[in-house]
The first five atom37 places (N, CA, C, CB, O) and aatype in JSON, in Angstrom:
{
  "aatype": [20, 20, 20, 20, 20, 20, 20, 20, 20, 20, 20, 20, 20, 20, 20, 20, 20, 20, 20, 20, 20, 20, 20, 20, 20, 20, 20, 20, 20, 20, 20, 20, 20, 20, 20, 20, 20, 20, 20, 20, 20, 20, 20, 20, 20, 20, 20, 20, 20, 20, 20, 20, 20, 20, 20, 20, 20, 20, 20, 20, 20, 20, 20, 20, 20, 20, 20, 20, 20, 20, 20, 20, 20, 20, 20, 20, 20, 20, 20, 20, 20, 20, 20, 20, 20, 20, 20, 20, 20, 20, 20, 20, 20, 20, 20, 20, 20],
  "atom_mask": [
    [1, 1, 1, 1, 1],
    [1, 1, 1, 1, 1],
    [1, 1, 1, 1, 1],
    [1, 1, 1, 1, 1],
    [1, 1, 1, 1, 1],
    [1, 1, 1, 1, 1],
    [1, 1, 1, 1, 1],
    [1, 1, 1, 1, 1],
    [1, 1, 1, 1, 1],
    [1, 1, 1, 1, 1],
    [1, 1, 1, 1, 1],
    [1, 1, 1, 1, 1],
    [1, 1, 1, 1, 1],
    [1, 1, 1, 1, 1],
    [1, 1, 1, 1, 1],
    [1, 1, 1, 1, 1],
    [1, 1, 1, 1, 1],
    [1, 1, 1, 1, 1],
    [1, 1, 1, 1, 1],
    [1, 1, 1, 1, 1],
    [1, 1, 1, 1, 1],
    [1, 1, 1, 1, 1],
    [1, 1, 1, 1, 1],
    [1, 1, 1, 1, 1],
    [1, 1, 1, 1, 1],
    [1, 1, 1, 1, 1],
    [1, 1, 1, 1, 1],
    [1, 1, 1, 1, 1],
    [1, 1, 1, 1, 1],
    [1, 1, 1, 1, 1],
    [1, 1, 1, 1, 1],
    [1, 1, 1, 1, 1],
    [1, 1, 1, 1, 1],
    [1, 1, 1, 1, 1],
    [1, 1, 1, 1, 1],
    [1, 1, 1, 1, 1],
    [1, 1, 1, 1, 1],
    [1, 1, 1, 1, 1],
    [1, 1, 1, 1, 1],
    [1, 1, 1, 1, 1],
    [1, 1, 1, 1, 1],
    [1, 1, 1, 1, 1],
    [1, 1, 1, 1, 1],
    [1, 1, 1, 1, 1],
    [1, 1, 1, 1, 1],
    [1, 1, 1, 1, 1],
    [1, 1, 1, 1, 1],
    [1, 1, 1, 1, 1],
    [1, 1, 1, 1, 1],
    [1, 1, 1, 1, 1],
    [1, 1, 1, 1, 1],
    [1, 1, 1, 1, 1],
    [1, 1, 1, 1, 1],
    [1, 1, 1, 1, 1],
    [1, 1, 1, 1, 1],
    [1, 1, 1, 1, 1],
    [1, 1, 1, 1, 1],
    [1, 1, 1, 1, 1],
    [1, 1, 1, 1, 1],
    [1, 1, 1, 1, 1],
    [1, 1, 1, 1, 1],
    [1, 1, 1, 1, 1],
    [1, 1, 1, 1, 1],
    [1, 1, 1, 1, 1],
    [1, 1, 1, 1, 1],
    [1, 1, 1, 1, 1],
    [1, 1, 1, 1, 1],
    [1, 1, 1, 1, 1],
    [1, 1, 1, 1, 1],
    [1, 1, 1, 1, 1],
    [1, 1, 1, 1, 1],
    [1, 1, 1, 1, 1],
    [1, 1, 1, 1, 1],
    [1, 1, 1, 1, 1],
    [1, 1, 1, 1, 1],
    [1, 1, 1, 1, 1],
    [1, 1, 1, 1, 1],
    [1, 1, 1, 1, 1],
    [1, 1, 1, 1, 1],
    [1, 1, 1, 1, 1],
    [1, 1, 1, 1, 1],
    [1, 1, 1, 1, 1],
    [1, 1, 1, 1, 1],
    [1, 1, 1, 1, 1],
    [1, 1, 1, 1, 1],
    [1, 1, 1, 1, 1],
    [1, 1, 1, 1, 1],
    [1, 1, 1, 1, 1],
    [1, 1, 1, 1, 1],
    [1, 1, 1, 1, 1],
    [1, 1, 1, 1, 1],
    [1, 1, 1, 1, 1],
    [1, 1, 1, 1, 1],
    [1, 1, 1, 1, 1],
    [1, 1, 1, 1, 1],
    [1, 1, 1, 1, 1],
    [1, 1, 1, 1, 1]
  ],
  "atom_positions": [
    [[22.94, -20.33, -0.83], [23.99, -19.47, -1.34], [25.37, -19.97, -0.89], [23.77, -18.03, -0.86], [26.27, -20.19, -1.7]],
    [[25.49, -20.16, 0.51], [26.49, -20.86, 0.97], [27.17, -22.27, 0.35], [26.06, -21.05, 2.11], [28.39, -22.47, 0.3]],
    [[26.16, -23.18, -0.11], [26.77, -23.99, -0.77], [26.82, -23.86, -2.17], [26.38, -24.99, -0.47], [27.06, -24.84, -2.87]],
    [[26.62, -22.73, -2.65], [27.59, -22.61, -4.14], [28.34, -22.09, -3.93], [27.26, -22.05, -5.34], [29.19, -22.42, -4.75]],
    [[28.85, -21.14, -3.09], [29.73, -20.55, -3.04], [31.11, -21.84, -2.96], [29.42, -19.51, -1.93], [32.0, -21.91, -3.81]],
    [[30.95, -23.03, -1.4], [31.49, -23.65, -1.6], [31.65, -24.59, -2.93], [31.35, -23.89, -0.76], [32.8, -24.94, -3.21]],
    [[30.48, -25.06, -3.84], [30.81, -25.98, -4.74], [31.76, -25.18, -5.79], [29.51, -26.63, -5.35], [32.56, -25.83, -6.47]],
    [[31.64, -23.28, -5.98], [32.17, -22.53, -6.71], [33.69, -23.13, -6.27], [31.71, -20.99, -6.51], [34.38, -23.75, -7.07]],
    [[34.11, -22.85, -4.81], [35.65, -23.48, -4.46], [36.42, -24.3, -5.04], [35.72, -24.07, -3.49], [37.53, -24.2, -5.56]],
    [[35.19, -25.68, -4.78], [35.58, -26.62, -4.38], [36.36, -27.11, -6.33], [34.21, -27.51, -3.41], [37.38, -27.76, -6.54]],
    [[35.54, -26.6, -7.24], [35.72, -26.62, -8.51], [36.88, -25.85, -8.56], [34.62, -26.2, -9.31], [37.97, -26.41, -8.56]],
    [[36.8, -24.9, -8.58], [38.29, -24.04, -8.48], [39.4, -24.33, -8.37], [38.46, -23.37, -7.68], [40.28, -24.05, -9.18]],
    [[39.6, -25.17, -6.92], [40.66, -25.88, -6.08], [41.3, -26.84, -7.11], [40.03, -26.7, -4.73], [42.47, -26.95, -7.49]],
    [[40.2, -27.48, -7.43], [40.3, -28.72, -8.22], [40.75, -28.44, -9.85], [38.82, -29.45, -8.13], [41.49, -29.17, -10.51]],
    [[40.14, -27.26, -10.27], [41.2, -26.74, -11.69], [42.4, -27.03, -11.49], [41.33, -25.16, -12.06], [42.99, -28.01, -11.95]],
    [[43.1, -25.68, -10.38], [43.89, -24.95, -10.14], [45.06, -26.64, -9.63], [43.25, -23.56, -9.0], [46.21, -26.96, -9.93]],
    [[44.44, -27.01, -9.14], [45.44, -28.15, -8.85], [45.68, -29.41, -9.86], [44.98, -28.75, -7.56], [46.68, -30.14, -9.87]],
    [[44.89, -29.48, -10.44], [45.25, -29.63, -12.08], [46.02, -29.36, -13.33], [44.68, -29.39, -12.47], [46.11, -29.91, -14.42]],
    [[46.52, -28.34, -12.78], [47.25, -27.41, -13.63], [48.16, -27.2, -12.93], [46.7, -26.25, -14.08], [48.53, -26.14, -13.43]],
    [[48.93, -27.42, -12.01], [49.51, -27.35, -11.39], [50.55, -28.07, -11.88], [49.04, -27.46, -10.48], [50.3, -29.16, -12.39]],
    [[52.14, -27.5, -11.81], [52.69, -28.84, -12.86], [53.11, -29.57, -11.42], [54.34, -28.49, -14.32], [52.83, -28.9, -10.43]],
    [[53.8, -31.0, -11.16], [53.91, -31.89, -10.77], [55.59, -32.03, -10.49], [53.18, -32.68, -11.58], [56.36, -32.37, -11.38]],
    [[55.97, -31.75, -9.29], [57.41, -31.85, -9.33], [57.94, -33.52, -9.14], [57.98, -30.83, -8.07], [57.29, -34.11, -8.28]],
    [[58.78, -34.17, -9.67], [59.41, -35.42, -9.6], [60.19, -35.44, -8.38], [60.22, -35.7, -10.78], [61.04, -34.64, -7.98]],
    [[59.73, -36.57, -7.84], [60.16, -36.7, -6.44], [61.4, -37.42, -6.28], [59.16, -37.37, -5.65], [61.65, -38.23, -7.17]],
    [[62.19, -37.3, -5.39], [63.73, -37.41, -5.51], [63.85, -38.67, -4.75], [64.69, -36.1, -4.87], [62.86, -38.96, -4.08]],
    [[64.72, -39.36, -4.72], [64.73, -40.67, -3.94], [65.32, -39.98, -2.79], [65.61, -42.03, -4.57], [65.9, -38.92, -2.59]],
    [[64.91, -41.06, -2.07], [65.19, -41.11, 0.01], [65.94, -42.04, 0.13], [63.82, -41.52, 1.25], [65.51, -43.14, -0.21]],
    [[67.54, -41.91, 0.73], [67.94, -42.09, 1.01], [68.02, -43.17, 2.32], [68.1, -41.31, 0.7], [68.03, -42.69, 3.46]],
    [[68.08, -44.7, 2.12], [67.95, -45.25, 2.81], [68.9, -45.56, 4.03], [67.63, -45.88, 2.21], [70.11, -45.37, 3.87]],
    [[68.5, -45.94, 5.05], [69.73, -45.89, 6.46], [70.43, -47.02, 6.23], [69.13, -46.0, 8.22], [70.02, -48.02, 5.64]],
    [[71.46, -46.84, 6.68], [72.44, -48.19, 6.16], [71.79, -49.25, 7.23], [74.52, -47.95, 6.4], [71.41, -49.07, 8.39]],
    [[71.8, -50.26, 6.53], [70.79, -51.17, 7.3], [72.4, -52.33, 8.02], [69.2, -52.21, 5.82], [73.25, -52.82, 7.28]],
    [[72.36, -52.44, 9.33], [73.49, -53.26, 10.17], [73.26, -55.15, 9.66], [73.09, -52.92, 12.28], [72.44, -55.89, 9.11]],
    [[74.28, -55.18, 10.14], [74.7, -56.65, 9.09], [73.59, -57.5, 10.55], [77.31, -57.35, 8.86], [73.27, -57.13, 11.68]],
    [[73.32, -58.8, 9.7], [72.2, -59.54, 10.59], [73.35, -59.45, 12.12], [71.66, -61.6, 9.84], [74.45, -58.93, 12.29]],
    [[72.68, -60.01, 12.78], [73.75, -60.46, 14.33], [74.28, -61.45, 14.3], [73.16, -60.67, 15.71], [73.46, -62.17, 13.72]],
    [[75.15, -62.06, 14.54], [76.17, -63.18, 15.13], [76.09, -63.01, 16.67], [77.85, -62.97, 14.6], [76.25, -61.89, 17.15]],
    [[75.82, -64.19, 17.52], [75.96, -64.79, 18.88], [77.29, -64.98, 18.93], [75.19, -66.07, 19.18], [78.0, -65.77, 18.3]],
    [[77.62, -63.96, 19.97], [79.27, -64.07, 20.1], [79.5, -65.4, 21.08], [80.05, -62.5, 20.93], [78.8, -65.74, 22.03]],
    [[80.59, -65.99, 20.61], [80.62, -67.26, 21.34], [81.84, -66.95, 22.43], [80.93, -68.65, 20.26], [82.02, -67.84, 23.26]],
    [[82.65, -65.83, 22.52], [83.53, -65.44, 23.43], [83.36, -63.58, 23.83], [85.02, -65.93, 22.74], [82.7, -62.7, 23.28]],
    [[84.08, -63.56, 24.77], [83.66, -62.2, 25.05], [84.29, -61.34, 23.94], [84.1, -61.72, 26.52], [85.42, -61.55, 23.5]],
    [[83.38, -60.26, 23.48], [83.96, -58.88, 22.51], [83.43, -57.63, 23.27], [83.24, -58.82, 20.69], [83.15, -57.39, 24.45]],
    [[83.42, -56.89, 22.03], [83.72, -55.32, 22.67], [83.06, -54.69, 22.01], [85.1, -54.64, 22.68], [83.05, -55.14, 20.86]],
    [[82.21, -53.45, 22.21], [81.42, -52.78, 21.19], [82.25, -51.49, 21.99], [79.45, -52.97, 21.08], [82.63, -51.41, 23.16]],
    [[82.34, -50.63, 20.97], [82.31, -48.91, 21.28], [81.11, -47.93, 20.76], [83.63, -48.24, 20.56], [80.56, -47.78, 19.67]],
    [[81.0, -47.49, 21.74], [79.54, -46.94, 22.06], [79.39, -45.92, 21.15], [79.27, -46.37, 23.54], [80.24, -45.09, 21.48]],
    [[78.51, -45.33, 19.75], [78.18, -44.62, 19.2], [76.96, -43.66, 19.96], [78.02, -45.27, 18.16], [76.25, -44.0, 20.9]],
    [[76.96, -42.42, 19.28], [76.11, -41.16, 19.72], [74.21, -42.15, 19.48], [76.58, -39.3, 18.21], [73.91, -42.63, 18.39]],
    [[73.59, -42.19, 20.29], [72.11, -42.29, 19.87], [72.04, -43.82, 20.29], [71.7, -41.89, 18.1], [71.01, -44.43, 20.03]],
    [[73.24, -44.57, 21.02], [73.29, -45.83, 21.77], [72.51, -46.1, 22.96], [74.5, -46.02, 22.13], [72.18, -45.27, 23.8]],
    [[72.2, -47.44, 22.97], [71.5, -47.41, 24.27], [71.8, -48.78, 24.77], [69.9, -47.08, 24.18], [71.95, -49.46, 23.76]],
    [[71.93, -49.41, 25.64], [71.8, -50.95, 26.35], [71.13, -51.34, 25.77], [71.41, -51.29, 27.65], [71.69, -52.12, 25.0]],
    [[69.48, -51.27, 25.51], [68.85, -51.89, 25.19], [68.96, -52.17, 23.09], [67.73, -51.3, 26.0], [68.57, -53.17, 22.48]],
    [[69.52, -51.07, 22.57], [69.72, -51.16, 21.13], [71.21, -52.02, 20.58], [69.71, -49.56, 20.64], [71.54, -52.61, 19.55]],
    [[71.79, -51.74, 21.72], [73.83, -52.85, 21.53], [72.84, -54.55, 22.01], [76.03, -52.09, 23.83], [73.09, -55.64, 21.5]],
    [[72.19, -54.4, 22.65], [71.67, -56.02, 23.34], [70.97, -56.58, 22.04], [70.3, -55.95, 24.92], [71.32, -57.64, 21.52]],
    [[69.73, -55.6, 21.45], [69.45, -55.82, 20.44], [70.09, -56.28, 18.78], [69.01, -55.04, 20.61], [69.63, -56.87, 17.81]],
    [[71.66, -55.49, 19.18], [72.31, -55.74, 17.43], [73.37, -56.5, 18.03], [72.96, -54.17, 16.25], [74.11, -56.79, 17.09]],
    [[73.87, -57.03, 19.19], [74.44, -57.98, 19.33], [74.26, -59.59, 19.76], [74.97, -57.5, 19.8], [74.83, -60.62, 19.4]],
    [[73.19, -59.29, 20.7], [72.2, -60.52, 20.77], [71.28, -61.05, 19.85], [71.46, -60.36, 21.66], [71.17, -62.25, 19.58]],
    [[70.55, -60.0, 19.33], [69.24, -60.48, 18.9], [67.85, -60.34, 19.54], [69.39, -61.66, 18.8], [66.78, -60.8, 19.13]],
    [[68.1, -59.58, 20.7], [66.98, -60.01, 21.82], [67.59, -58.56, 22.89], [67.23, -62.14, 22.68], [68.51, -58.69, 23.7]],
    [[66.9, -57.36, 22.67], [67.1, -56.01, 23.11], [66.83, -56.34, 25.06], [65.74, -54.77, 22.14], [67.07, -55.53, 25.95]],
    [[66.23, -57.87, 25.22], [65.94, -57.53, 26.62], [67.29, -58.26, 27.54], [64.27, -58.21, 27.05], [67.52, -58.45, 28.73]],
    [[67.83, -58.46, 26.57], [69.23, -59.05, 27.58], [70.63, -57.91, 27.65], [69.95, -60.78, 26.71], [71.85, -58.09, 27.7]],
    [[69.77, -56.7, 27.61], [70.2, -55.8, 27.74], [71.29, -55.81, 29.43], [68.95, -54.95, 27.49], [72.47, -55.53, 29.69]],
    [[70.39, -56.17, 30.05], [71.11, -56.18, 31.82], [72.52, -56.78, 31.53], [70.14, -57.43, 33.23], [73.49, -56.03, 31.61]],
    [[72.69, -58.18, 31.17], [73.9, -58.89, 30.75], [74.85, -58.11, 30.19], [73.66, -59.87, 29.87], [75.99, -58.32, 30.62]],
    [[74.74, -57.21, 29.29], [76.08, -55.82, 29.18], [76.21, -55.68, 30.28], [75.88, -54.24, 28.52], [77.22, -56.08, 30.85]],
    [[75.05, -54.96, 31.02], [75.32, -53.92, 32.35], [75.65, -54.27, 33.28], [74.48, -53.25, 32.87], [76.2, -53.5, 34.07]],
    [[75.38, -55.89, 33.61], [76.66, -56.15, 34.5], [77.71, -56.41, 34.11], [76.63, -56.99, 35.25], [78.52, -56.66, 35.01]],
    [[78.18, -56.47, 32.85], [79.61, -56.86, 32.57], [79.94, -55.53, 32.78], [80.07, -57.56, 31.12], [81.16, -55.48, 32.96]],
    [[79.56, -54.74, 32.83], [80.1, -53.27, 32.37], [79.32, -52.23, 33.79], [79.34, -52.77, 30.35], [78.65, -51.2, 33.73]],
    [[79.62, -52.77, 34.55], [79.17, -51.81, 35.71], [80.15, -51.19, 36.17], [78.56, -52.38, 36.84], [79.77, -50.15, 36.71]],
    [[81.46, -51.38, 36.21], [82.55, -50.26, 36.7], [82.68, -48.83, 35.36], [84.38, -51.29, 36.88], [83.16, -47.71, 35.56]],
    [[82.15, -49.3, 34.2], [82.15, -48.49, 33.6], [80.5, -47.51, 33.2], [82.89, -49.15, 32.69], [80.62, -46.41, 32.66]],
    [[79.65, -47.83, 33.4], [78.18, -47.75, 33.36], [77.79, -48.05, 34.86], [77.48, -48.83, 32.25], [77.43, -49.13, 35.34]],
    [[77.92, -46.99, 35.38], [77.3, -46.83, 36.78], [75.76, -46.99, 36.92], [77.65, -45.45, 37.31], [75.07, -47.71, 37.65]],
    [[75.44, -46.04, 35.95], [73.48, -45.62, 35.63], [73.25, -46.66, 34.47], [72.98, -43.54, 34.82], [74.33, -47.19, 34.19]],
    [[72.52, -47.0, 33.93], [72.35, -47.97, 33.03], [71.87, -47.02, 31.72], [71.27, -49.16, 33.6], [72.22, -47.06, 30.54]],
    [[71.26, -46.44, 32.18], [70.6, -45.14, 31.12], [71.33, -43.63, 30.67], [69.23, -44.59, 31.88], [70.92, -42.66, 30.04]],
    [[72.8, -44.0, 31.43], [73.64, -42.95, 31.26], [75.26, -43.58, 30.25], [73.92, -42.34, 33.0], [76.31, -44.05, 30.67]],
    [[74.83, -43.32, 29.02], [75.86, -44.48, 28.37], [76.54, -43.48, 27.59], [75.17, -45.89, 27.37], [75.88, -42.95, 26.7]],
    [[78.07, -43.0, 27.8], [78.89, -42.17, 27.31], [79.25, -42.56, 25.94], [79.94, -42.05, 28.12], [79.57, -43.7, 25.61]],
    [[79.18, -41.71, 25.29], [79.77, -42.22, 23.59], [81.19, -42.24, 23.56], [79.35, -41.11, 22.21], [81.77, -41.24, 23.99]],
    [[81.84, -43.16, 23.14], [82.87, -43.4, 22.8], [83.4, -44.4, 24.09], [83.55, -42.1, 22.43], [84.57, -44.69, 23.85]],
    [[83.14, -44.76, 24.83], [83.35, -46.29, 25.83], [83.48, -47.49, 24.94], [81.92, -46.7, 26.92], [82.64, -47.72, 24.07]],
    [[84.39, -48.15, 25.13], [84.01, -49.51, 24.91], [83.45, -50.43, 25.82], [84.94, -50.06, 24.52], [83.81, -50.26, 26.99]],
    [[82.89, -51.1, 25.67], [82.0, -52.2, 26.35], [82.66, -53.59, 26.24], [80.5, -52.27, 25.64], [83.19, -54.06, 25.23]],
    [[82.55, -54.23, 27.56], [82.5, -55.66, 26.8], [81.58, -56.5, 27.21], [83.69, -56.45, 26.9], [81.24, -56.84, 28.34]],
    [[81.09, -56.87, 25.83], [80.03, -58.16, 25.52], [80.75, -59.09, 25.64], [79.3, -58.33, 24.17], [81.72, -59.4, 24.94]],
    [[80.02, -59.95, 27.14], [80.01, -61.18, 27.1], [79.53, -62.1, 26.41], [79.79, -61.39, 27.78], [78.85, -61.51, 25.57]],
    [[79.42, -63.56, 26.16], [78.07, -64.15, 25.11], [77.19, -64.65, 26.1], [78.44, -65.53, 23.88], [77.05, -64.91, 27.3]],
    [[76.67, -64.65, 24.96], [74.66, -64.52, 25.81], [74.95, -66.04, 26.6], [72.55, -64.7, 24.11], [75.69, -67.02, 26.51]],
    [[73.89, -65.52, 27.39], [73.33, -66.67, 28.22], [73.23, -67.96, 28.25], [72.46, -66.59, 28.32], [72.65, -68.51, 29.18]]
  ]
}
């Protein structure tokens, strides 16, 4: 009994969602995608956006998120904590290594 009841459902479900009309799906909005990186060949400056991190500026200015430290010592009078990075600072990037 139990399983007609379910196959009764399972048919049902399967009408009912059939008939169902079909809404058109809207495009998604893609994230602005950041220009490739350039290896700075002299020192520059980034200013720190909301959702920044050492390891994500090392990443879109280097190329390589683990030369993250190399900001943080250029920038230790201003970045005391390494993980405490105020929005709106400027930084300065040295060039890599």
């Amino acid at each position: 009994m139990e399983i007609v009841l379910v196959l009764i459902a399972a048919l049902l479900v399967g009408h009912i969602i059939g008939v169902l009309p079909v809404r058109p799906v809207e495009p998604v909005e893609r994230p602005v995608v950041e220009e490739p990186f350039v290896l700075p060949r002299e020192v520059t400056t980034y200013t720190v956006r909301r959702g920044d991190s050492l390891w994500r500026i090392a990443g879109i200015v280097y190329g390589d998120p683990h030369l993250w430290k190399v900001i943080w010592e250029a920038n230790r009078d201003l970045v005391p904590v390494p993980h405490n990075l105020p929005v709106g600072i400027v930084l300065t990037i040295p060039p890599r290594r």
